[in-house]
Backbone as CSV, one residue per row, in Angstrom:
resi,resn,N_x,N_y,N_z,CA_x,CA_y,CA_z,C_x,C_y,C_z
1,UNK,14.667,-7.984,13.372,15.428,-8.753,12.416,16.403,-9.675,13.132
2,UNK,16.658,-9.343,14.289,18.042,-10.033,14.755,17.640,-11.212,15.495
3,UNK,15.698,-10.891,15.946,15.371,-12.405,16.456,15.177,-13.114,15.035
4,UNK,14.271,-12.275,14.101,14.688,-13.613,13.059,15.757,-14.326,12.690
5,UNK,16.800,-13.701,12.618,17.974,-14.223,12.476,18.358,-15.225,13.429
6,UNK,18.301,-15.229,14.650,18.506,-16.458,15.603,17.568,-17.530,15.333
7,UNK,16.194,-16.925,14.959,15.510,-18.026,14.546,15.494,-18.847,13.213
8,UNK,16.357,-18.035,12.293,16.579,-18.976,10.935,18.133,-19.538,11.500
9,UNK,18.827,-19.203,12.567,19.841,-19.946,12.579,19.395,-21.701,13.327
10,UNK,18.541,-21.188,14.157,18.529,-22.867,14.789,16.966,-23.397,13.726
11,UNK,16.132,-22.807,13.733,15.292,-23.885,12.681,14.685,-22.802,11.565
12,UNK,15.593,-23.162,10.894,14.758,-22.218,8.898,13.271,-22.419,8.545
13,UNK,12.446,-21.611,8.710,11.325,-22.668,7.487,11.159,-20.944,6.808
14,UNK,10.732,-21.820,5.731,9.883,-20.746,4.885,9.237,-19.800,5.463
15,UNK,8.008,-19.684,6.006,7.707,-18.470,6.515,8.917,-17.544,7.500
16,UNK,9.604,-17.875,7.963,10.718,-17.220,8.445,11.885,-16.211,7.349
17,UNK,11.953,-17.148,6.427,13.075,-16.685,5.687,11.915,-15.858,4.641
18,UNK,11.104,-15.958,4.369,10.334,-14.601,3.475,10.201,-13.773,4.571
19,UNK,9.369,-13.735,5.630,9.230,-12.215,6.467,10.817,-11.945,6.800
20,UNK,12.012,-12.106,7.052,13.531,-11.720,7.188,13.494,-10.754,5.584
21,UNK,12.961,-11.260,4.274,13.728,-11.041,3.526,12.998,-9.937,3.276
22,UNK,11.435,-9.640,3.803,10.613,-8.696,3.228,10.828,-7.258,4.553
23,UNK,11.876,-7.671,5.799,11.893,-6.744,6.645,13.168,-6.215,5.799
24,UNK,14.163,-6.970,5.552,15.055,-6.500,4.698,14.853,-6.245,3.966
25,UNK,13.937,-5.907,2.749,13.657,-5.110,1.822,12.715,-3.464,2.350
26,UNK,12.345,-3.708,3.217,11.795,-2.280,4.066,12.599,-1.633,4.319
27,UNK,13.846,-2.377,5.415,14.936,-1.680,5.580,15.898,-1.276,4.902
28,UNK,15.587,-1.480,4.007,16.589,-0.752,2.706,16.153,0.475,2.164
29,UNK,14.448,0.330,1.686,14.243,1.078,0.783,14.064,2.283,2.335
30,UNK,14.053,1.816,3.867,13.739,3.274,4.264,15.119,4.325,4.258
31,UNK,16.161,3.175,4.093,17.760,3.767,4.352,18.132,4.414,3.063
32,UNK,17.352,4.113,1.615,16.822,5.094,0.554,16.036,6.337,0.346
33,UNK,15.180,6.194,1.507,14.555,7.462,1.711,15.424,7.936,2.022
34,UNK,16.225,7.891,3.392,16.464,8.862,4.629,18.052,9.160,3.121
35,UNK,18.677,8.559,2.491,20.150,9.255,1.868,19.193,10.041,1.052
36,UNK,17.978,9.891,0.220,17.232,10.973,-0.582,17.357,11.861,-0.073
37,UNK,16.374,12.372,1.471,16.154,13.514,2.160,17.676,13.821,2.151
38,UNK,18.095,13.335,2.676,19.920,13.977,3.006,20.153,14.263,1.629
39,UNK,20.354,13.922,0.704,20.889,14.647,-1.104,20.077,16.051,-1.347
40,UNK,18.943,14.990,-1.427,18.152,16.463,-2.309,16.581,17.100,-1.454
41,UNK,16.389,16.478,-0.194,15.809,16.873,1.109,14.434,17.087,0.474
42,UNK,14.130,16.132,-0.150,12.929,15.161,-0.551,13.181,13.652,-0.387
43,UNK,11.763,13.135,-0.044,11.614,11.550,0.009,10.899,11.639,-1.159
44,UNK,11.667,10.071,-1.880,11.072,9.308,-2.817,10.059,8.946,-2.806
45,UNK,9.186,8.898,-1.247,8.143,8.277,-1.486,7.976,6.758,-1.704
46,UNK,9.076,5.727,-1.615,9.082,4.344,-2.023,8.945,3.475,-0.739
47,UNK,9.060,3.871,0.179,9.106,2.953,1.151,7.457,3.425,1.924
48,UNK,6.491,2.200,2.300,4.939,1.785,2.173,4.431,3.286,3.535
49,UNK,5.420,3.272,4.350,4.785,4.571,5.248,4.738,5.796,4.618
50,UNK,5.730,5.966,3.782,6.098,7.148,3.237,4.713,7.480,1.919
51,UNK,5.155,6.485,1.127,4.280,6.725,-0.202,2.617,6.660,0.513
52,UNK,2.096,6.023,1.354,0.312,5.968,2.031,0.390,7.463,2.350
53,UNK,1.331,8.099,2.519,0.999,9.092,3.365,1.497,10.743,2.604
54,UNK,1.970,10.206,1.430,2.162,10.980,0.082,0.698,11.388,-1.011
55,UNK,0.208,9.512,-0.832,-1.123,9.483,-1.195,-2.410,10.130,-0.730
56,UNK,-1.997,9.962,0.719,-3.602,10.588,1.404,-3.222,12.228,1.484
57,UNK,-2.303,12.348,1.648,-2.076,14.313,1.205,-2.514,14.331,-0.022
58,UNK,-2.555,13.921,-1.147,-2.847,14.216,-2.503,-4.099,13.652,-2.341
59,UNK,-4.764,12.887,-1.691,-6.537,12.402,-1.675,-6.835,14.051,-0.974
60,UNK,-6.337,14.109,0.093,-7.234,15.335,0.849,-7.051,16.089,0.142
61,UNK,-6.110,16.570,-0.583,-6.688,18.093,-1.735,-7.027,17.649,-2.739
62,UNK,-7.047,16.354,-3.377,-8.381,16.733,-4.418,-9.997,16.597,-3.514
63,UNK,-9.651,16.581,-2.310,-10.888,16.883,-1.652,-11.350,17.987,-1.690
64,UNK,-10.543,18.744,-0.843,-11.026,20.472,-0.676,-10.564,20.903,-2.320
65,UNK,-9.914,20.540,-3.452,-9.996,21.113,-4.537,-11.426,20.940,-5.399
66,UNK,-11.735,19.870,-5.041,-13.225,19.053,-6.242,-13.152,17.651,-5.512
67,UNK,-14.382,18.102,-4.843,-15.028,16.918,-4.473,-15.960,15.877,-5.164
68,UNK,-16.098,16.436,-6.288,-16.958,15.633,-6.884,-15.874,14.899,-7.553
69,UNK,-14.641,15.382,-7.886,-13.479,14.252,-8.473,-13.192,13.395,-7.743
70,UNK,-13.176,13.906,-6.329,-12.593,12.489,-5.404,-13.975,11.739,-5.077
71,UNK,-15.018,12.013,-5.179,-16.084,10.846,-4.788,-15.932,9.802,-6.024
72,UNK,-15.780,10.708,-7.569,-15.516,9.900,-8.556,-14.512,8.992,-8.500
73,UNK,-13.223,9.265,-8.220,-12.183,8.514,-8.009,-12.882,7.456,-7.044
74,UNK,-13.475,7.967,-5.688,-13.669,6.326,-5.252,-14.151,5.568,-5.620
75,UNK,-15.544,5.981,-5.995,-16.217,4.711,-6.968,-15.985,4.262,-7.862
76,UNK,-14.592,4.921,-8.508,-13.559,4.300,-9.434,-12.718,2.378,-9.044
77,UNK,-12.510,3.325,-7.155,-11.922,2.587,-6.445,-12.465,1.048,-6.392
78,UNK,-13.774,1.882,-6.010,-14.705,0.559,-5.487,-14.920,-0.771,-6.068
79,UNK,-15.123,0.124,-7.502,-15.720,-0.309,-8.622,-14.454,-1.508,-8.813
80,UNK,-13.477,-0.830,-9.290,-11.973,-2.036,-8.990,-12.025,-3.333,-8.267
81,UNK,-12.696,-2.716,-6.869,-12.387,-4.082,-5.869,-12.864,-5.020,-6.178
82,UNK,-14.276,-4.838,-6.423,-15.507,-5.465,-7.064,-15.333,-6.458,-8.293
83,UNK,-14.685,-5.787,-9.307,-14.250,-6.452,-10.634,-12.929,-7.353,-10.173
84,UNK,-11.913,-7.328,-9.413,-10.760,-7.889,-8.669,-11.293,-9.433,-7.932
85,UNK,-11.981,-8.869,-7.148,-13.140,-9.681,-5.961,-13.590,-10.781,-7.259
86,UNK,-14.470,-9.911,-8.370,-15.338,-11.035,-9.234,-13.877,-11.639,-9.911
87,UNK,-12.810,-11.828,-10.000,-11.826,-12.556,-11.547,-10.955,-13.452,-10.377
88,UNK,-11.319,-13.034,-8.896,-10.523,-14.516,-7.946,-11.116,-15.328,-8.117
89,UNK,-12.784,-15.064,-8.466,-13.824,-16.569,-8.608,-13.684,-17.040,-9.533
90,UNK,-13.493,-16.411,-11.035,-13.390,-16.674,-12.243,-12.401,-18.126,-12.145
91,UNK,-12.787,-18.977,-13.082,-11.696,-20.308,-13.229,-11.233,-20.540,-14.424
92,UNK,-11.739,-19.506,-15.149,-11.011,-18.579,-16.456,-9.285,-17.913,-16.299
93,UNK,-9.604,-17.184,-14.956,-8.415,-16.507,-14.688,-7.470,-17.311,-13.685
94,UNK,-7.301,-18.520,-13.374,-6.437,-19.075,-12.693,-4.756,-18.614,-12.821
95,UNK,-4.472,-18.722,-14.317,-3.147,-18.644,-14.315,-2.626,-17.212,-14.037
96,UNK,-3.604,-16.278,-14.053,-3.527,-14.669,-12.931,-4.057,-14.370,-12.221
97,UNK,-4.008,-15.064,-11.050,-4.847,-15.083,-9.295,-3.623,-14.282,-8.804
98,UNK,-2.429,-14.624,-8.698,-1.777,-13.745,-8.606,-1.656,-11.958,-8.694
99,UNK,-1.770,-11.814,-9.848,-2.021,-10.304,-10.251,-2.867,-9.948,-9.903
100,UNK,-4.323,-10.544,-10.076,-5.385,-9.955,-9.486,-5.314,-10.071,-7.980
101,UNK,-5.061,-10.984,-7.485,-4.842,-10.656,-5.787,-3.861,-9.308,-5.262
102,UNK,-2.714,-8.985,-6.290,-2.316,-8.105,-5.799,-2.859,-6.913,-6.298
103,UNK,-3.462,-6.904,-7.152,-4.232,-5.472,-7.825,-5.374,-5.399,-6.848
104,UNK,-6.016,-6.714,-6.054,-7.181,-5.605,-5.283,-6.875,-5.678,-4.357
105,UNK,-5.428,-5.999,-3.575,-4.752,-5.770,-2.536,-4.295,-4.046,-2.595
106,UNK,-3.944,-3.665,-3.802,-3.599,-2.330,-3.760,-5.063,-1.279,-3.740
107,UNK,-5.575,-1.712,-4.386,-7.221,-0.833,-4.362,-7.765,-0.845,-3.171
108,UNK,-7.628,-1.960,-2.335,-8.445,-1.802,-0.846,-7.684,-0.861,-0.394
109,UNK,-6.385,-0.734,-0.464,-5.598,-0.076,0.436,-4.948,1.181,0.145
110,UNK,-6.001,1.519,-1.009,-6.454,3.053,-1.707,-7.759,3.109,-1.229
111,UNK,-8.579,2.495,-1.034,-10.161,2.820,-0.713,-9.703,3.399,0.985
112,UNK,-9.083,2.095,1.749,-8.650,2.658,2.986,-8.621,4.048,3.428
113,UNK,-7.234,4.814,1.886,-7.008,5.929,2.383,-8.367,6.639,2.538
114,UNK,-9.230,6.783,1.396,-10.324,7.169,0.682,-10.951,7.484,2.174
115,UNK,-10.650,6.269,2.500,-11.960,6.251,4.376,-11.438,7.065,5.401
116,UNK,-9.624,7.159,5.664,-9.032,7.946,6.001,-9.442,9.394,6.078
117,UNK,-9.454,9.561,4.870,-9.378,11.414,4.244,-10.753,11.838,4.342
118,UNK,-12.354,10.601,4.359,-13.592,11.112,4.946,-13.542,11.386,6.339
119,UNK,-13.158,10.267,7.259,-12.988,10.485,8.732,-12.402,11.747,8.988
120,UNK,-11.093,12.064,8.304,-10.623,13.161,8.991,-11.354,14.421,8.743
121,UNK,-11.904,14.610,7.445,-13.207,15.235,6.791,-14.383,15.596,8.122
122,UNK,-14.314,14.311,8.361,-15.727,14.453,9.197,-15.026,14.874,10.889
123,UNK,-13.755,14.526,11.088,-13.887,14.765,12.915,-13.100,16.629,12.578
124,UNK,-12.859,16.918,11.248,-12.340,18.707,11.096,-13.911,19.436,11.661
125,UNK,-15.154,18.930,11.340,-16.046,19.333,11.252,-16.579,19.619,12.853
């Protein structure tokens, strides 16, 4: 942060001042975790390392709980990206490229875990 900061002091542009503002929003919500754990010695889960890794503990036991739920869930997943993927082409949906870019930004990066929790599946073996 502190080179960005030297670098929005001698030349600003846009891409500078959004990644400053989006490290500063990380660094907040992790300084939210860490007073959580200190109160009530649980994380919220809100900050992106914390919650992926909240998620893939809850993917791996509905693994070993029912596997046939989590294969369902992925092709739930998949199925998402796919329909996401098809409404960026759409020229129907222009005025929500937005939303849909970030809705199958979040599904890839649930399928991810999905690939995660097989790999580790497969190197337990």
């Amino acid at each position: 942060m502190t080179q960005l900061d030297e670098q929005l002091d001698k030349d600003p542009t846009e891409a500078v001042v959004k990644e400053l503002a989006e490290l500063r929003i990380r660094n907040l919500q992790a300084f939210d975790e860490l007073r959580s754990f200190n109160d009530t010695g649980k994380f919220r889960n809100d900050h992106p390392l914390l919650s992926s890794r909240s998620e893939f503990s809850k993917l791996l036991n509905l693994f070993h709980r029912d596997p046939a739920e989590f294969l369902h869930q992925h092709k739930l997943v998949l199925d998402n990206i796919r329909r996401y993927q098809s409404y960026l082409k759409r020229k129907d949906r222009k005025d929500k490229r937005t939303n849909d870019r970030d809705s199958l930004t979040r599904h890839q990066e649930k399928e991810r875990l999905f690939r995660m929790v097989l790999e580790q599946i497969k190197n337990d073996r």
